[in-house]
DORO-383085 format. One line per 4 residues: their letters; for each residue x, y, z of N, C-alpha, C. Coordinates in nm, 3 decimals. Example, Ala and Ser with C-alpha at 12.3 -4.5 7.8 and 13.67 -1.06 7.14 Angstrom:
<vexlums>
as) 1.319/-0.569/0.780/1.230/-0.450/0.780/1.320/-0.330/0.780 | 1.285/-0.225/0.708/1.367/-0.106/0.714/1.290/0.003/0.787;
</vexlums>
This chain:
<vexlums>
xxxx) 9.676/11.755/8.618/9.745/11.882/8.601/9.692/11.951/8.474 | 9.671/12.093/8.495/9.642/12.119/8.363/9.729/12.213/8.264 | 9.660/12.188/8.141/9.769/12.266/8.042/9.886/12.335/8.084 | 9.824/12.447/8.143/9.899/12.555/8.218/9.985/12.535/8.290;
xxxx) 9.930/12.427/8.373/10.052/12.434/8.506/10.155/12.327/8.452 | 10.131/12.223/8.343/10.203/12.200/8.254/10.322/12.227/8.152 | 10.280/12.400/8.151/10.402/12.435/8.028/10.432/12.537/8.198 | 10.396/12.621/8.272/10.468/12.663/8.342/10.570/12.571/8.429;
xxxx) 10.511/12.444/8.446/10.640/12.339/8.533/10.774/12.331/8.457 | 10.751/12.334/8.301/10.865/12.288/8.213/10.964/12.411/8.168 | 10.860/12.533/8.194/10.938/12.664/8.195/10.998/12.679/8.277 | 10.926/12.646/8.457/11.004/12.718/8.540/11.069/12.639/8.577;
xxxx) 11.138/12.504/8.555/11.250/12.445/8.557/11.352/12.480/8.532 | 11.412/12.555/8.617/11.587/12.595/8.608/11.648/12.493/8.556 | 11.643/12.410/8.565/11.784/12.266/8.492/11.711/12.243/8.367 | 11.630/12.287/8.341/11.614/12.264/8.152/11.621/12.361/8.079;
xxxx) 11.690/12.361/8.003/11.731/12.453/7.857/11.650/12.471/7.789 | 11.551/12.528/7.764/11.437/12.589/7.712/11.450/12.674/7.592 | 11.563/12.749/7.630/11.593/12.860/7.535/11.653/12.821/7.446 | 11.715/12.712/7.365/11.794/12.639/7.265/11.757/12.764/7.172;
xxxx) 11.845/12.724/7.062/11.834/12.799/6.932/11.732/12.795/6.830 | 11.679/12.901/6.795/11.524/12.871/6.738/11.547/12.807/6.535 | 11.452/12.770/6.566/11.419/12.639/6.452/11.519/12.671/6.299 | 11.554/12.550/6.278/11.638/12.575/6.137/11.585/12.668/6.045;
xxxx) 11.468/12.656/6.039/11.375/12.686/5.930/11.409/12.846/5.896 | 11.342/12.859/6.086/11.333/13.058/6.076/11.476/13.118/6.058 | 11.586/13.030/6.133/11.719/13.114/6.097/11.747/13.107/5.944 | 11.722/12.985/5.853/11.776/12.948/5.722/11.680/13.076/5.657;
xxxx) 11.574/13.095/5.682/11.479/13.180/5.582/11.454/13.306/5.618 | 11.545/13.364/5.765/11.521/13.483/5.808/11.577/13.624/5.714 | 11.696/13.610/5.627/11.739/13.717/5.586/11.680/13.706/5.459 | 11.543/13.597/5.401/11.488/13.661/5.272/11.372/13.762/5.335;
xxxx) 11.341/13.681/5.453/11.183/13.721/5.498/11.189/13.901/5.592 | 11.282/13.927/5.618/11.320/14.037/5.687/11.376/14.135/5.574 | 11.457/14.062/5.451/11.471/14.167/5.348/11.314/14.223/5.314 | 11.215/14.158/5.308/11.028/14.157/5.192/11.006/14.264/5.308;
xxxx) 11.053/14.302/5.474/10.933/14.383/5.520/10.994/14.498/5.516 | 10.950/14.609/5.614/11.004/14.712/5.622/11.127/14.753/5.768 | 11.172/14.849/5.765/11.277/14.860/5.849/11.220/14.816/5.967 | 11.264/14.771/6.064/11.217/14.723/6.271/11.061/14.696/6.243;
xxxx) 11.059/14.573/6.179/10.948/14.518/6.160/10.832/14.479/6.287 | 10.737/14.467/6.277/10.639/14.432/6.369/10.597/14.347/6.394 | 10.653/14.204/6.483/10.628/14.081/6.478/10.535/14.021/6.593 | 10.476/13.924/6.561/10.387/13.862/6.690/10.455/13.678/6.643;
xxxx) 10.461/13.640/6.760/10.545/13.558/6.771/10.412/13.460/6.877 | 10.342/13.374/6.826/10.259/13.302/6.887/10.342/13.185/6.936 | 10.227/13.155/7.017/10.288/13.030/7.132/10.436/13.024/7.173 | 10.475/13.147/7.176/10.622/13.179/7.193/10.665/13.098/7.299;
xxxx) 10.650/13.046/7.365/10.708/13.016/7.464/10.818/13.029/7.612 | 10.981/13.008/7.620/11.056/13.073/7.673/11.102/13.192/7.561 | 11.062/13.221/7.436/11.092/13.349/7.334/11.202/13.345/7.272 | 11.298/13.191/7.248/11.361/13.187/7.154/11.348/13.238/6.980;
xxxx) 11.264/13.252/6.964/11.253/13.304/6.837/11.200/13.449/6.826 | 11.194/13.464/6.959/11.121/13.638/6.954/11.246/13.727/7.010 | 11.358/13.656/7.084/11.466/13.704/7.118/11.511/13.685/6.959 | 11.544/13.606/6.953/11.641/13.594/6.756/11.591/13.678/6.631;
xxxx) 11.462/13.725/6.649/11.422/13.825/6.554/11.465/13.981/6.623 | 11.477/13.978/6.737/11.455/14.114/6.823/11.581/14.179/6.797 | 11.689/14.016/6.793/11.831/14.073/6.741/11.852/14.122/6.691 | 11.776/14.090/6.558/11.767/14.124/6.389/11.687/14.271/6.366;
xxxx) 11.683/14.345/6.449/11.590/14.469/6.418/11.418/14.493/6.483 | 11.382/14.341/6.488/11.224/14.330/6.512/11.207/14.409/6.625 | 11.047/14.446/6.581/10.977/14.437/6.750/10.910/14.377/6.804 | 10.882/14.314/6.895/10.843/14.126/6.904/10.717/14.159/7.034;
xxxx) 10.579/14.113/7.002/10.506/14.077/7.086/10.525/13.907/7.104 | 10.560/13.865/7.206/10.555/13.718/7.197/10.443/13.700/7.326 | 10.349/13.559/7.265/10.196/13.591/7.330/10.213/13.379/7.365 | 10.247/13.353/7.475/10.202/13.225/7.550/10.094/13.205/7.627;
xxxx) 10.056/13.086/7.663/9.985/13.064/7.778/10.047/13.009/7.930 | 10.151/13.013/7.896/10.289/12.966/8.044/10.328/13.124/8.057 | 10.295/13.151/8.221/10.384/13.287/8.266/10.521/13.264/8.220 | 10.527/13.125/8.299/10.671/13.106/8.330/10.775/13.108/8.217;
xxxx) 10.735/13.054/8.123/10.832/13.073/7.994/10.801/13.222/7.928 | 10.741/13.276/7.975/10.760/13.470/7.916/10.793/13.551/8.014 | 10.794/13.479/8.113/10.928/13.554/8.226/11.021/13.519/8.212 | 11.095/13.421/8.116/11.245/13.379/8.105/11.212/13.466/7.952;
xxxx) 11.178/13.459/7.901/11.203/13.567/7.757/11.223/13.701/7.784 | 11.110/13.759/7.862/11.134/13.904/7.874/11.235/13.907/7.993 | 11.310/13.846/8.064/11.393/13.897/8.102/11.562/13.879/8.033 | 11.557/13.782/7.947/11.649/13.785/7.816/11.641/13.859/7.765;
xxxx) 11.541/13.900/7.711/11.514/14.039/7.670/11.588/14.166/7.690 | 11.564/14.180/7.863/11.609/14.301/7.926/11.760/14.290/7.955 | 11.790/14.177/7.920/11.980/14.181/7.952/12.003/14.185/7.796 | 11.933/14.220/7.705/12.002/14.232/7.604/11.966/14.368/7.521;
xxxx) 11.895/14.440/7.620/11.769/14.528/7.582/11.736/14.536/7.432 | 11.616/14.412/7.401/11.594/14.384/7.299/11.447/14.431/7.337 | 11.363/14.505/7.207/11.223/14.523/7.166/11.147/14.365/7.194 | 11.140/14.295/7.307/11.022/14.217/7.329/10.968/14.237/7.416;
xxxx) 10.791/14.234/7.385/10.681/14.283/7.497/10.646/14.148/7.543 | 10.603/14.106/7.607/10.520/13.969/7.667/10.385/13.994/7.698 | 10.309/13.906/7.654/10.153/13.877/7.702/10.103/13.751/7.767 | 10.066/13.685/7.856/10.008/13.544/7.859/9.878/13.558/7.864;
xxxx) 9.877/13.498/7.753/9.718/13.489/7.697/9.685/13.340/7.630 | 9.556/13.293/7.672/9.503/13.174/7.629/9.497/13.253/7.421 | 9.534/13.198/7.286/9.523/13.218/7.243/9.399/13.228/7.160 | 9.290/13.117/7.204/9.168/13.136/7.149/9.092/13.202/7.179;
xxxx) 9.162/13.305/7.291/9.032/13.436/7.319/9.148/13.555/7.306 | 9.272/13.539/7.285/9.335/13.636/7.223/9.295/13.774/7.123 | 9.281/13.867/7.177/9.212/13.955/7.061/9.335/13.998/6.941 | 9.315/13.958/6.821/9.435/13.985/6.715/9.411/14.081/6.680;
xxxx) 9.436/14.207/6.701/9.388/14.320/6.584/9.448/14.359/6.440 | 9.340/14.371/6.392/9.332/14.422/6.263/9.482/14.502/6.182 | 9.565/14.362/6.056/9.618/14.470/5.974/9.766/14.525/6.124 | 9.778/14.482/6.189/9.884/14.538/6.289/10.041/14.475/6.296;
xxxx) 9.995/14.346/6.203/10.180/14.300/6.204/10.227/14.248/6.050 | 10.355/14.298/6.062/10.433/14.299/5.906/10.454/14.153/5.908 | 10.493/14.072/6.025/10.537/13.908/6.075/10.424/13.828/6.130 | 10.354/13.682/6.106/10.290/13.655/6.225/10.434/13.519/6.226;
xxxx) 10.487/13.456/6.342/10.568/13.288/6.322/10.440/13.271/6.421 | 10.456/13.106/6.372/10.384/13.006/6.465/10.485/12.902/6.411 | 10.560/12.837/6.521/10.652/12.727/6.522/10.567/12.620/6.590 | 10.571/12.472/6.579/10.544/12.384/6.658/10.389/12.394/6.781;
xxxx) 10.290/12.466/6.717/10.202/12.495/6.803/10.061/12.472/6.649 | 9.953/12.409/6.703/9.907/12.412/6.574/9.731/12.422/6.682 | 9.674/12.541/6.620/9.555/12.577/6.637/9.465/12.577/6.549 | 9.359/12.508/6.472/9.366/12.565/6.336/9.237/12.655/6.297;
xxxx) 9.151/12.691/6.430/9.068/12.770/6.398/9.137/12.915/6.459 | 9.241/12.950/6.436/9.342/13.048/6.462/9.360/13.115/6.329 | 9.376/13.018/6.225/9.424/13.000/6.078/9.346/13.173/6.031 | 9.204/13.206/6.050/9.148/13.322/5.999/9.218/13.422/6.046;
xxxx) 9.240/13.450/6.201/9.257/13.562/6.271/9.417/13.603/6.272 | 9.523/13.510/6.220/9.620/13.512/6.166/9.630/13.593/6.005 | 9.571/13.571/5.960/9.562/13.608/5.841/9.501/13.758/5.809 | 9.408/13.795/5.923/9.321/13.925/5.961/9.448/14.021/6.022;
xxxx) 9.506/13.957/6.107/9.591/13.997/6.198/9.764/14.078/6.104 | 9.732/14.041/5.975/9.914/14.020/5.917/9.825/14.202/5.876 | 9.930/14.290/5.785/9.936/14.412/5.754/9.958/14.330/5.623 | 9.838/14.438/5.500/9.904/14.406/5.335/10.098/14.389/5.319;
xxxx) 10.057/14.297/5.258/10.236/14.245/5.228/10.311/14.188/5.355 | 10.216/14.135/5.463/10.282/14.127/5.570/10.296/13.926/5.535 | 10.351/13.883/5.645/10.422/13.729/5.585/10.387/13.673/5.747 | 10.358/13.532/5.674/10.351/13.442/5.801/10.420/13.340/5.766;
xxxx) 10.499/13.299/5.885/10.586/13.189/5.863/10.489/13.039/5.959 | 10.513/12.954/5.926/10.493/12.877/5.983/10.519/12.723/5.985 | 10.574/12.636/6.114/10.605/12.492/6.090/10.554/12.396/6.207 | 10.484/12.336/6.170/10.443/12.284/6.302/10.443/12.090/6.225;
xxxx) 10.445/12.019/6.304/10.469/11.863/6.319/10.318/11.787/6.237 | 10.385/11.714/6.153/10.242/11.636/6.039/10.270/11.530/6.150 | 10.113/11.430/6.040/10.119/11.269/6.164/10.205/11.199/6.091 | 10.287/11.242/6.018/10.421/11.138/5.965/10.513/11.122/6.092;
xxxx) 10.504/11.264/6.190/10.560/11.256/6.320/10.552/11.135/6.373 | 10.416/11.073/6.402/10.424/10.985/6.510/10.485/10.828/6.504 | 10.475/10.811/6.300/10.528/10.721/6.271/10.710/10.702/6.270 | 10.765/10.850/6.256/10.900/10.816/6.308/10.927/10.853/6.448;
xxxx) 10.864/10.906/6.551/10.873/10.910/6.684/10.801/10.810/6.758 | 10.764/10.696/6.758/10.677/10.599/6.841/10.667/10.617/6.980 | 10.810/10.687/7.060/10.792/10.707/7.134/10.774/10.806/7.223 | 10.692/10.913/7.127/10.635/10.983/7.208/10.528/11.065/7.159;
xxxx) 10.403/10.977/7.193/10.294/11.050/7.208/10.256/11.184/7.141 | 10.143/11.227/7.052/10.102/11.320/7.043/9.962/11.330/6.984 | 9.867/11.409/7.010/9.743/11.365/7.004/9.721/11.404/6.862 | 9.662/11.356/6.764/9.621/11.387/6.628/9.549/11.511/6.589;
xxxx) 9.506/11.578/6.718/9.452/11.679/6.679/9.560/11.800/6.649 | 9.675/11.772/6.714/9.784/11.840/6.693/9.896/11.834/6.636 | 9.837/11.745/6.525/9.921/11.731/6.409/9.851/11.749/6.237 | 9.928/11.804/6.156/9.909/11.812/6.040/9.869/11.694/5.990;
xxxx) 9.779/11.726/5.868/9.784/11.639/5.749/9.864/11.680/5.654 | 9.894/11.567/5.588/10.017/11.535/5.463/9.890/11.663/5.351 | 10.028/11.777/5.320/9.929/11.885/5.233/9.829/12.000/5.257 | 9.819/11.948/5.392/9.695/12.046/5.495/9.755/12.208/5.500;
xxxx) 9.877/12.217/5.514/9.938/12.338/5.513/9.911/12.431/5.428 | 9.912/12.342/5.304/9.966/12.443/5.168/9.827/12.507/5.145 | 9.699/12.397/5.210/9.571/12.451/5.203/9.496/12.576/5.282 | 9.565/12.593/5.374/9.533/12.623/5.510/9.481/12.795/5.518;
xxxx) 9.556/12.856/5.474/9.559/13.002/5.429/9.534/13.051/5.271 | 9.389/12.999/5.258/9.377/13.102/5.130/9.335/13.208/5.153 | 9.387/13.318/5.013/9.426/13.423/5.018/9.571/13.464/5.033 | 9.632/13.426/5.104/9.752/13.395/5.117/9.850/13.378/4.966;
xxxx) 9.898/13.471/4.928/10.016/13.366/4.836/10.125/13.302/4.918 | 10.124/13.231/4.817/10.227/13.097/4.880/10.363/13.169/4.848 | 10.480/13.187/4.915/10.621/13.172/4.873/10.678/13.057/4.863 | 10.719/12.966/4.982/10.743/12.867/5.015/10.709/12.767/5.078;
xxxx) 10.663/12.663/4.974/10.583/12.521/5.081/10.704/12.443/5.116 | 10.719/12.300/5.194/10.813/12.192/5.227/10.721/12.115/5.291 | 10.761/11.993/5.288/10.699/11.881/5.353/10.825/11.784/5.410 | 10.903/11.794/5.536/10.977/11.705/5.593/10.947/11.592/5.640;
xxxx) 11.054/11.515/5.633/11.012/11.381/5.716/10.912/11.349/5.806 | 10.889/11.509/5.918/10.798/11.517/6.029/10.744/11.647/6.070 | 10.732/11.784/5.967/10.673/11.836/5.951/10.697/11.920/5.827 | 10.605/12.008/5.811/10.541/12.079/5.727/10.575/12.275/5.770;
xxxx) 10.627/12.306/5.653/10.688/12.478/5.655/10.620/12.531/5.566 | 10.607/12.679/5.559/10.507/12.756/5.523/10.596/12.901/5.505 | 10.609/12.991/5.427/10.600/13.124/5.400/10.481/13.174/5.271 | 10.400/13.266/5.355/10.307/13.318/5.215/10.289/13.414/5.293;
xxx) 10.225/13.537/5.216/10.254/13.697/5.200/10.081/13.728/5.174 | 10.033/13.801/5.254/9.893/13.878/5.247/9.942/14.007/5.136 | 9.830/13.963/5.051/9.859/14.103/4.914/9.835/14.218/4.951;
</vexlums>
């Protein structure tokens, strides 16, 4: 099976809850990071998935491109979306041929998805003073999850984060039990 038909099986599963509440992190740090931009900010919301976090910013004023590679989980977002008529667009797009343009978003999140030759075009992609959040799973993961699998390429190194985006100022680093959080601001 591949990738694809992978995250679309787990999307288009009606009996799984997909849409849970998006990550401690972004709700705990959303009303500093939404005070720094400007009014109905301009967010891209990678590997969004079913668009829990692109619905929860959309609440908040945003306007949310959220960009997957599963139809199926950005047809359960944008139609959350539309019963709440919230500002989210949907794209499914493989992200490594994703075209980011230039300077176009005040927000980039990347939750739990880790690409890391992405790391430039993220950074190309933010508007001066624009902020990227980001948290995705170190290999400290696998030592407290044993049971379940994840390939090393898709996990952090202990510190890799804080390195990851220069140019970038840093606001806020963390290093959890099993992953690694990020806010820094393009000057």
């Amino acid at each position: 099976m591949s990738d694809r038909a992978k995250w679309n099986n787990k999307y288009g599963d009606a009996s799984r809850d997909v849409t849970k509440h998006p990550p401690d992190f972004l709700i705990s740090h959303a009303n500093e990071v939404l005070h720094m931009l400007p009014e109905y900010p301009r967010v891209l919301d990678l590997a969004a998935g079913a668009g829990r976090n692109s619905i929860y910013l959309a609440k908040r004023g945003c306007r949310v491109l959220a960009v997957d590679y599963a139809l199926e989980g950005l047809r359960r977002c944008v139609q959350q979306a539309a019963e709440g008529k919230l500002d989210v667009r949907a794209i499914a797009a493989d992200l490594r041929t994703f075209p980011f343009p230039a300077s176009r978003y005040d927000l980039v999140i990347n939750f739990f998805f880790l690409q890391r030759e992405l790391f430039p075009a993220m950074i190309n992609t933010l508007k001066p003073g624009g902020l990227l959040m980001f948290e995705t799973y170190t290999t400290r993961y696998q030592a407290v999850h044993r049971e379940r699998s994840m390939r090393r390429e898709y996990l952090l190194e202990p510190e890799e984060l804080r390195r990851a985006f220069p140019g970038l100022t840093l606001l806020f680093y963390e290093e959890t039990a099993v992953t690694a959080r990020l806010i820094a601001q393009k000057p």
